[in-house]
Structures are given as C-alpha cells and as structure tokens.
N, C-alpha and C positions, 0 to 999 in steps of 0.2 A: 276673669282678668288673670293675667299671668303674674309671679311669682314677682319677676322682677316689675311689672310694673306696677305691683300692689308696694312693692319696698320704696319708688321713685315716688309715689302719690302720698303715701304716709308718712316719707320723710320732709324737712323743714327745706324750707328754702335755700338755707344758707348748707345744707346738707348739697344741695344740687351745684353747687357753684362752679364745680369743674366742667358740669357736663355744659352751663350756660355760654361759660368763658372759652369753650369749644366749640360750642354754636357759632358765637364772633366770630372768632379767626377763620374758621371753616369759609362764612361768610362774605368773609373780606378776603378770602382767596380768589371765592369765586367770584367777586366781581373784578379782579383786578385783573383774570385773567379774560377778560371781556374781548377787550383789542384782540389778543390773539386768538379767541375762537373765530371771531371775525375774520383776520388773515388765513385762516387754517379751511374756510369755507371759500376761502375766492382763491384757496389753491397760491399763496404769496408764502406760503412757508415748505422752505425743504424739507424732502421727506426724514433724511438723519436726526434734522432738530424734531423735528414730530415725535418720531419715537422717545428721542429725548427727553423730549416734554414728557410725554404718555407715561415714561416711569415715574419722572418727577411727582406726576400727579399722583400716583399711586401709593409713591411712598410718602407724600404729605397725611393722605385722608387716610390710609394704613397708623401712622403713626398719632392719628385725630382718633381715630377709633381705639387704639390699644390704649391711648391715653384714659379715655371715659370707662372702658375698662377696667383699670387698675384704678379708679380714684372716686370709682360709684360703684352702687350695689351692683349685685353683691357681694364683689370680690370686698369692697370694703366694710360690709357687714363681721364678715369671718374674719379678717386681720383684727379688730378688737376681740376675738375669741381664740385666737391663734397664732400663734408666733410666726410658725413658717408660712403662714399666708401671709401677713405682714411683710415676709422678706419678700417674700414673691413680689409685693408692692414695689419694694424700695430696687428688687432684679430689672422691673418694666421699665421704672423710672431712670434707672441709670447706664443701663444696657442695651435697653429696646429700643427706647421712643427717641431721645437722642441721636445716635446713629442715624435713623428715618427719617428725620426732620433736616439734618446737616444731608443726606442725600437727594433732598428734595429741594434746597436750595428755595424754600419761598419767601424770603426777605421783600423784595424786590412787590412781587405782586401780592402779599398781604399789603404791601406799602401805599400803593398803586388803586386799592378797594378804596383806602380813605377817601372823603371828600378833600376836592383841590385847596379850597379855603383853610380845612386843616393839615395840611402837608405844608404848604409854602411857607407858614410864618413856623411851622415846628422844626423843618427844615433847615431855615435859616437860622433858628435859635440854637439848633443842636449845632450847625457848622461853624458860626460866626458872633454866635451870641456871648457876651459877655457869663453869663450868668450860667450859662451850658458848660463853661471854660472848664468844673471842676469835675462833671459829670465825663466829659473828652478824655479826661485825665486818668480817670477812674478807668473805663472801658480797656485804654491804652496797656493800663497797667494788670487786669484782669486778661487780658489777652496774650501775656505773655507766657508761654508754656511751663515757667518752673511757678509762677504766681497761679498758673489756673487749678495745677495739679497741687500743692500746696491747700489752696483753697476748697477743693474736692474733697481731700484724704481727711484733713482735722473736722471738713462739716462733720463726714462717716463715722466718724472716734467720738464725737461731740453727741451727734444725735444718739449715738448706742450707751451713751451714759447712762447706769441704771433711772436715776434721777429722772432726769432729762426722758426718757426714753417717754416712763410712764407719766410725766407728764401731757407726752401728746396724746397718748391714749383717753387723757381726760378733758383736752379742751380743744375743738376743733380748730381755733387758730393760731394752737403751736402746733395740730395735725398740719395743718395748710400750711404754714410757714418752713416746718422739714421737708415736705413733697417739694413744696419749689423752691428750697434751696439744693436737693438733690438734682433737681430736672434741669437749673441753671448752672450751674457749678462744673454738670456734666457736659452740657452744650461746649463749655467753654472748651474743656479737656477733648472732647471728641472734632470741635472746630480746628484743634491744632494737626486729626491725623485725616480727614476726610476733606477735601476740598468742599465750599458751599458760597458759588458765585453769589455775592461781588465778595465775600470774602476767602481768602486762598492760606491753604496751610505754609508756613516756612520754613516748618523742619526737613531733614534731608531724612530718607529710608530709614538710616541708622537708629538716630535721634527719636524718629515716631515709636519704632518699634520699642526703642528703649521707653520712652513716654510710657506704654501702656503697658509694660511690665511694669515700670513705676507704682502702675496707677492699680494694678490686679495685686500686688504683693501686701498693701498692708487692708485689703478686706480679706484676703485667705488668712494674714494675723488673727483677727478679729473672727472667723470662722472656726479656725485650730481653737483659739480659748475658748468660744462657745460648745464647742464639743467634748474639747477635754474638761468641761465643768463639771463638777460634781452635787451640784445645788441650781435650782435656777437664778435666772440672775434678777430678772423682774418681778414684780411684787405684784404689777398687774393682771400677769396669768396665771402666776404661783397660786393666787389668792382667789383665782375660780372656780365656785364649786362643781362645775360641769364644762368640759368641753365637746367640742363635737369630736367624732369619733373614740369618743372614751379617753383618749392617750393621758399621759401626766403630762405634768409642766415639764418636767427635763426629757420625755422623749421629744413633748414640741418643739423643745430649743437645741435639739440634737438635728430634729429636723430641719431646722430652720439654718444650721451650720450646714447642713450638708446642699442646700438651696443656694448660699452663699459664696461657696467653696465651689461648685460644678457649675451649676447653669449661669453666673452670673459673669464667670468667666469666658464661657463660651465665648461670646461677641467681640468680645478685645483679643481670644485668641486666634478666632478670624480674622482680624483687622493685620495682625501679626506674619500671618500668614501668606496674604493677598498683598502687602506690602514687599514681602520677598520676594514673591513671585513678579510680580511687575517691576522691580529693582533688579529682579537675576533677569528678568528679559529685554529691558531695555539694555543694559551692558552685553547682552548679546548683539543687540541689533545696532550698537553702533560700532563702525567699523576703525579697526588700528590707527591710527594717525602717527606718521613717522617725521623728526623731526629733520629738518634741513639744515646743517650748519655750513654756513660759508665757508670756505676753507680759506685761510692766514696765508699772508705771506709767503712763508716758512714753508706750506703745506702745498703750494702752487707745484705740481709735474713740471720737470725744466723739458726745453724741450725736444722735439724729435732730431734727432740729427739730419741732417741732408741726404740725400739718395746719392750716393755713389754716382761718376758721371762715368758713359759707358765708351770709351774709347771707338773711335771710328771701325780700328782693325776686327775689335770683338764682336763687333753688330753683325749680326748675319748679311750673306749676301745678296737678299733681296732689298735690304734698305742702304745700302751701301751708294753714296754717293756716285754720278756716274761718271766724275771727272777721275777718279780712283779705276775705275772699269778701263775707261780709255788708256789709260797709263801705262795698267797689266800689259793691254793686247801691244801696244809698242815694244814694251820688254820682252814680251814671249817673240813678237817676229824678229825684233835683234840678236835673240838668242839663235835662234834657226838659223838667221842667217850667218851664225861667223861658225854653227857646226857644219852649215852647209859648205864653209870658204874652206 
C-alpha cells in the first residue's frame, strides 16, 4: 500500500472530512450537468459554448483536486510539523482554489444535482421566505466589495495570532473552521474581480485592480514581520523537538515569510495584469465618438447672396436672343445705305 493511502486508512474519520465533502459537490456537479451532456450528444449545443463548457469543467474538478490536496494527507501531515507547509495551505486556499472555482462558474449545476423536492421549497425559502429574510441580508452585505475585503484581511490578522494560531494546530475544529473561513471570505473578494455566472462582478477596471492591491498589501505586512523576527512566533513549532529536514523554528518561519510574500501573491498579480490588458484593449477597439451640437441662433451662416444677373449685351453671342440679331442686321443695312447715298 502506498504511503499516502496507508495515512488515509489510519487516519479517523473526521480527519477525512474534506476529501468526503468533495466527494459531494463533485457529485452533484456531475449530475447536474446530465441535461447538458445530453444536448451536447444529439449535437443541440454550439460548438463555442462547448468549449466553454470543457474549460469550465476543468477548472471545477482542477480546483476539487487542489482542494483534497491541501487539506488531506499528506500535505496536512507536514503543516503540523512545519510552518512554511502550513502557509503553503493557507497560499491553495486563498490564491489557488478560489480563483478555479469563480472561473468555473458551477453554482448553477451543483444546484441542479439536487433532488427537485429539495430545491423548490429551499428555493423559495431562500427567495421569499420570511425566515431566509436575515440570511438575504447577510449575503447582500458580504458581497459588497469594501465588506468582503474587510472580512478577508482581519480573518488573515486574526488566524495569525500567536494564540489563535496554535490553537488550531491542536484542535481539528478550529483547523476546519480557519480553512473555511479563508476558502469563503476569499470566494467573496475574488467574486468581486472574476465574473462567475449568474453572478457578475461591479467594479470597473480601476476599482478591481485597486481591490487586489488591497487585498495583497496587508499579507506582505504580516510576511515583512514574520521575516524581520527574531524569535519564533509560535509555541507550537518552537516547542518541537524534531522537524523534518532538520531546519530551526525561525529558518521555518523565514520560510514560511518568504511563501507568503511571492507565491501567494503571484495569482492577484495576474488578475492585475489581465485586467489592464483587456481594459487597454477594449478602449482601443472602441471607436472616437464626436459630439454634434446644434448650432444657435446666433451661430446660423446668413445667407448666400444672389448670383449677379448677367445683362443681355454681356452674354455671349450664341445665346443672345434673336430678336437682338434681327435689329443689328437692320442697323448695319441703314448704315450702308446712307454711306452708300
């Protein structure tokens, strides 16, 4: 038997909870996207949505996978042994799997997995139910971007409290409670710069990109002190007589600063990136618009004057009327005739 699944079978139950609660959703994806394998086999769906689809899918069960990853053996063996594997944890959770999940947009058909009989009356409770009213309320106000971000920065400060820290290290359901306070909190903040139909970001270019500078500046805080410390902070590594790879407690939490500080910024410096770039090209592709102001009164051209009217004598003499002709030739033979008397 392999390593890791000798760690999965002699761990408890309640050890395995992330990978079962994985199992679900996975589940309930794949049935919900039933209908549309359906249409995608009698050839009813466009090819652009297909592909469409075909990423979707890939960044849900990608982000199902990184998930079990970071939150089962053995990565979470070595986080109670290690600092910087620990941050590594808390880099997947709020960097990684987030992002993948809001690009996969599976709201809709985990929704869809459910049985009919429990959607419709939960449906209607969450829309019109009395009792949903404060839950509605909640969501509303979580989803505001200075509340989501707010919400995110003080869990990060909260959970890194020495206190607090080593506390979860000892009781698996304040472990569990930090992980999915990070993995929600995150959703919310990454929801505000990633579209994830039916629900759509509201911030303009600017505003995003400012979001996640926001949202990167007070974990590099908390990276810079852990670096510049000169003691460890935690009592829970301090206090181990062995780690792996031999290292001390403060090269761990050196390390574990410098995991903080680069890689976890990576993802939002992307998001930064990709946001300017699609903001600088849409302003290119749309074309000048010039305005048209009516012109005043005042502003009205007066106007052309009249054509000059051209005198009979000045016209040349092919248009020259012909009772004018007949006139001449009287004159000239009168004339002859009194040089001729």
């Amino acid at each position: 038997m392999t390593p890791i699944g000798s760690l999965l079978i002699e761990s408890s139950p309640s050890d395995n909870l992330p990978l079962i609660g994985v199992v679900i959703v996975g589940g309930l994806y794949w049935l919900g996207g039933r209908r549309y394998r359906a249409a995608a086999r009698r050839g009813a769906i466009p090819a652009d949505r297909a592909v469409k689809q075909r990423w979707r899918d890939i960044s849900f069960y990608l982000a199902l996978v990184v998930l079990v990853f970071t939150l089962q053996e053995p990565l979470d063996h070595y986080a109670d042994k290690l600092f910087w594997v620990h941050m590594v944890q808390h880099v997947l959770l709020l960097s990684i799997v987030p992002p993948l999940v809001m690009l996969a947009a599976p709201w809709m058909r985990v929704w869809r997995g459910l049985p009919l009989s429990w959607r419709r009356p939960a449906a209607r409770w969450a829309v019109q139910g009395r009792t949903g009213a404060p839950l509605r309320g909640l969501a509303r106000l979580v989803g505001r971007p200075l509340v989501a971000w707010g919400l995110l920065t003080v869990d990060i400060a909260v959970w890194h409290v020495p206190a607090v820290y080593d506390l979860t290290l000892r009781s698996n359901v304040v472990h569990y409670t930090e992980h999915a306070t990070f993995l929600i909190f995150a959703l919310f903040v990454w929801g505000q710069v990633i579209d994830s139909p039916p629900f759509h970001r509201r911030l303009s270019p600017p505003r995003r990109c400012g979001l996640v500078v926001a949202t990167i500046i007070p974990q590099w805080i908390l990276a810079l002190m852990l670096a510049f410390a000169t003691r460890p902070w935690y009592a829970a590594y301090s206090d181990l007589g062995h780690r792996p790879g031999g290292i001390s407690a403060l090269t761990d939490q050196h390390l574990a600063a410098g995991v903080m500080w680069v890689p976890a910024a990576l993802p939002w410096a992307l998001v930064v990136f990709i946001t300017v770039y699609l903001w600088m090209a849409e302003e290119d592709r749309e074309p000048p618009t010039e305005t048209v102001r009516p012109r005043g009164p005042e502003e009205r051209q007066p106007p052309l004057p009249p054509a000059p009217a051209v005198p009979p004598s000045a016209a040349p003499p092919s248009v020259q009327p012909s009772s004018d002709r007949a006139r001449e030739r009287v004159l000239v033979a009168a004339t002859e005739r009194r040089i001729h008397a």
